[in-house]
N, C-alpha and C positions, 0 to 999 in steps of 0.2 A: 761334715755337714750333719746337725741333728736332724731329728724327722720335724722337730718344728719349722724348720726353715723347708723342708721339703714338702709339708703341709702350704705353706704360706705360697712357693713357689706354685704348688699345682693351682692354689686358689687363684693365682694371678693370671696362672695363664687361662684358665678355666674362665675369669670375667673379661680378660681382654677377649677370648672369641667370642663372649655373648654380646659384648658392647661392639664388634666389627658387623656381626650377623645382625644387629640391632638395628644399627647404624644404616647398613644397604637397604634391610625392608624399610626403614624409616624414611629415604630416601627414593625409593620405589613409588612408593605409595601417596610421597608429597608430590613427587610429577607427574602420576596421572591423575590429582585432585586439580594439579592447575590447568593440566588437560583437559579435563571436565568441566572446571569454573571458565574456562577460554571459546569450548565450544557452546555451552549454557550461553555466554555474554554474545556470540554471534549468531544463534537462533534467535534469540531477544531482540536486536538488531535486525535480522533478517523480516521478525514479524512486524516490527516498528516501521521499517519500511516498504513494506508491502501494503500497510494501513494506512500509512499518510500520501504516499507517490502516487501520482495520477499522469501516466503514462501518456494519456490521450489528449493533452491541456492544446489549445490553439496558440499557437503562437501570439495574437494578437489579443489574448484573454491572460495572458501573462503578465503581472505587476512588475516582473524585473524584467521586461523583455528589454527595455528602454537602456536601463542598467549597463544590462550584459554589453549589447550595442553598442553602447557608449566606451564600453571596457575592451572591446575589441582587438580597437591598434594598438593601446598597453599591453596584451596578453602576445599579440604577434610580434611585438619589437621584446618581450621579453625571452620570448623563443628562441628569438633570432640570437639572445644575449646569452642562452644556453648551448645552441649550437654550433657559435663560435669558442666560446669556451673547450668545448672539447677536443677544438681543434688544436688547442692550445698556443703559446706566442708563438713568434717566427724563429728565435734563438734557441728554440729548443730542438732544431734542423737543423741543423750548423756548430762543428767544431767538435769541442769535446763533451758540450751538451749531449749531441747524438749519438755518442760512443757510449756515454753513462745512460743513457737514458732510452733504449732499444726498443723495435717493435714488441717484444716480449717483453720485457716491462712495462711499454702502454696498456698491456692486453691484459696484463696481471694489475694496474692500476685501476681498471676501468672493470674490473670485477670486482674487486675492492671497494668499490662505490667512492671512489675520491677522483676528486676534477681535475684534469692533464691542466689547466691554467695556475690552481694553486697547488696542486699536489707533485707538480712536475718539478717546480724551484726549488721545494724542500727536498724532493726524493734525490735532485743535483747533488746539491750542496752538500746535503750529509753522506750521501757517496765518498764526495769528494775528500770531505773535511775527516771522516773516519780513515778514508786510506791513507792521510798524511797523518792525524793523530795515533793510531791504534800501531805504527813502526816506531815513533818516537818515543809512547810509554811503554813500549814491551822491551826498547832499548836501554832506557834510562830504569825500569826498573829491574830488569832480568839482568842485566851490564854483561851482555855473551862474549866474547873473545875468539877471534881469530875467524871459522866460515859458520860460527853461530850466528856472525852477526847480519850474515843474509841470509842465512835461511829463515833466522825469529825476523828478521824483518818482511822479509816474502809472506810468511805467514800469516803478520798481521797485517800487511796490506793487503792482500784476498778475503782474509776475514774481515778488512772494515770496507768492501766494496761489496762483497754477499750479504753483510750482516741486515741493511736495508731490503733487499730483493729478499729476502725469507720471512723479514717482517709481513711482507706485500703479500706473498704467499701465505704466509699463515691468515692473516684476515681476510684474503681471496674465499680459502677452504671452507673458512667460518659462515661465510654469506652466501657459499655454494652448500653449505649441511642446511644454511637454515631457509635457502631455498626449498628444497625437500619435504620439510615440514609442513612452509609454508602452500605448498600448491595441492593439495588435495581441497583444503581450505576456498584456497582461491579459483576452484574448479567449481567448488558448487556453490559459491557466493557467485560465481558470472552464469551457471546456469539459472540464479533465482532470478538475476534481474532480468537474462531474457525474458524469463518468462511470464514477467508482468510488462512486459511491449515493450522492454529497451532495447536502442540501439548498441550496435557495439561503440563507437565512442559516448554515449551516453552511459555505460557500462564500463567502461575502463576509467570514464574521469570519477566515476561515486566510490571506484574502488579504490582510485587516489588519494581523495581526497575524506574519506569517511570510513575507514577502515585500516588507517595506518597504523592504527592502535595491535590490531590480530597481525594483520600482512606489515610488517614492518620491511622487509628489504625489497620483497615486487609489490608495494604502491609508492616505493620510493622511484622503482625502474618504470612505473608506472606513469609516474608523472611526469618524467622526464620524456618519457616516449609521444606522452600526450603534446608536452610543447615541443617537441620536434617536428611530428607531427602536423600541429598549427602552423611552422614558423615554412612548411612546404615538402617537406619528406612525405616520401609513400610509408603506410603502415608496416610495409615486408621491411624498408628501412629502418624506419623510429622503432621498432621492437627487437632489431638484429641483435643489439645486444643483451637484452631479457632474455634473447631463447639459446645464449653463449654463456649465461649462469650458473644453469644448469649443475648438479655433479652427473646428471645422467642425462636421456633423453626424451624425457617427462616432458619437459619445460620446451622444447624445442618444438616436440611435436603439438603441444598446445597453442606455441606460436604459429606456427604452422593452419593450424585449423584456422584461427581467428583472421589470417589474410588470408588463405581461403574465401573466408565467409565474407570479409571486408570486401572482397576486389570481385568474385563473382554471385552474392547474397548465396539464401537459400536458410533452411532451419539450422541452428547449432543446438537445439537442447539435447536432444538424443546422442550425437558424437560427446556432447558433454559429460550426460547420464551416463554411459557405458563405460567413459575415462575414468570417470571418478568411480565406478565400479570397480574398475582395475587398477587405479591407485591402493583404492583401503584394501583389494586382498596383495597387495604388492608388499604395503607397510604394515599387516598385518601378519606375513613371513618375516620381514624383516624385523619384527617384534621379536620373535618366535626364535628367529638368530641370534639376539641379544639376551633373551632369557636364557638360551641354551649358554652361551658365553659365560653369562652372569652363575652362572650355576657351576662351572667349571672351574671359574675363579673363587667363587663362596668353597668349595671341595677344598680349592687350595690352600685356602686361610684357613678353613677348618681343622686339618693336615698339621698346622703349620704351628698349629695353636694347642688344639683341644689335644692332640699324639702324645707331644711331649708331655701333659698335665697329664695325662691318660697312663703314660707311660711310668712317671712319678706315682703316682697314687696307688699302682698296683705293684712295681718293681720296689721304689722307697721303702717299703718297711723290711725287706730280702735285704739289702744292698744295707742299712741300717744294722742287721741283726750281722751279716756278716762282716762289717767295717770294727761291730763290735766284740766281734768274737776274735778278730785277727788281731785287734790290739791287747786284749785280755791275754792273748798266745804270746805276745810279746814282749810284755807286760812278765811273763812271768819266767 
């Protein structure tokens, strides 16, 4: 190895760790810009509607009151068409439906933001269809002999009856992290509306329906709680499963306040003010955990990287002079 190569080596590694270290703050720094451009866009929002909504309007001074009115029984018969739905078909109780398709797979579906009426047929079927396909290719292409050929088959028919159930879990996790995010958010966008005279279902449908842009998976659970809701469930009902989203108990106890407030009144700004006080220093430790993380991993790759150039650049010309001096010895 001449020292030119041991040159070129140190330079390699020396810009692989600055394009790694480059990389992460670059990455840093683009997610708390969208952070910033996400909260920017809902104080914008927040002002825009506090400018145009008139809280106090008379029902009978209302241009779409007629409308609405009118839209009523379609909004209740569509309720009704959501919360059947969830109940999902009759054959999904019966046989080897119910054996594939478990309370705990409803509970991990229905976190997942997918509908027990179409998400229950698929999640069947490919149960079904992987535990008979997944023994057949691992047979035909592995060709085991003798008590291979049960054991690689047990294998893959476990592995093609979990493979669906961990899908379900992983986008479960996904919409329980991005719950998290989303509710300090959603904490003081319903503290704003009370406090220009909205109701709480006047406040939970604007947050359905005008903000699913920020709140992307609670105005989704949102709305669904809202036509439940309409179609005759109590609110501690239509929100049961918003406050089982949760990864923690953020979300529950926010449920919690809001039937509270729904079933015996009373102020909710201040419980709301306080929460969202103790969310941002909640996620503002848990920043502070992942800095800490991130810092320990950046060590590692530093380590892992900059050492060995580090190492080359100052050992390399020793290791060089002696490489060359033991072949001159041999040499001669």
């Amino acid at each position: 190895m001449t020292s030119q190569t041991l040159w070129t080596l140190s330079l390699a590694f020396g810009t692989l760790s600055i394009v790694l270290f480059a990389g992460g703050l670059f990455w840093h720094l683009r997610r708390s810009e969208r952070a910033q451009a996400r909260v920017d866009e809902v104080l914008q929002t927040r002002e825009t509607s506090a400018a145009t909504f008139n809280p106090f309007l008379m029902p009978g001074a209302n241009p779409q009151a007629a409308s609405a009115a009118g839209t009523a029984k379609a909004d209740k018969d569509a309720a009704q068409t959501v919360a059947n739905s969830m109940n999902g078909p009759a054959w999904l109780d019966s046989g080897i439906a119910r054996a594939l398709l478990a309370d705990e797979d409803r509970k991990l579906m229905e976190q997942a933001g997918i509908e027990l009426s179409r998400g229950g047929l698929i999640y069947v079927i490919s149960r079904a269809a992987l535990a008979v396909l997944l023994p057949v290719l691992a047979l035909l292409v592995l060709s085991p002999k003798g008590n291979a050929v049960l054991l690689y088959g047990f294998l893959a028919f476990g592995l093609g009856i979990m493979l669906p159930k961990w899908y379900m879990r992983s986008k479960a996790n996904q919409r329980r992290v991005q719950v998290v995010e989303e509710l300090p958010l959603f904490v003081d966008l319903l503290r704003l509306l009370q406090g220009v005279g909205l109701s709480i279902d006047q406040s939970m449908h604007i947050l359905a329906t005008e903000f699913g842009s920020v709140l992307r998976v609670i105005s989704t659970e949102l709305a669904l709680a809202n036509r439940l809701h309409s179609s005759g469930r109590t609110r501690e009902q239509s929100l049961q499963r918003l406050s089982q989203l949760g990864a923690d108990d953020d979300m529950s106890a926010v449920v919690n306040l809001l039937v509270q407030v729904d079933r015996h009144g009373g102020a909710v700004q201040e419980p709301l003010k306080e929460f969202s006080i103790r969310l941002r220093e909640k996620r503002q430790a848990g920043f502070k955990e992942k800095i800490g993380t991130i810092t320990v991993k950046m060590t590692g790759v530093m380590v892992l990287t900059l050492l060995p150039a580090l190492m080359v650049i100052t050992a390399g010309p020793g290791f060089t002079a002696v490489i060359r001096s033991l072949s001159a010895m041999g040499g001669k």
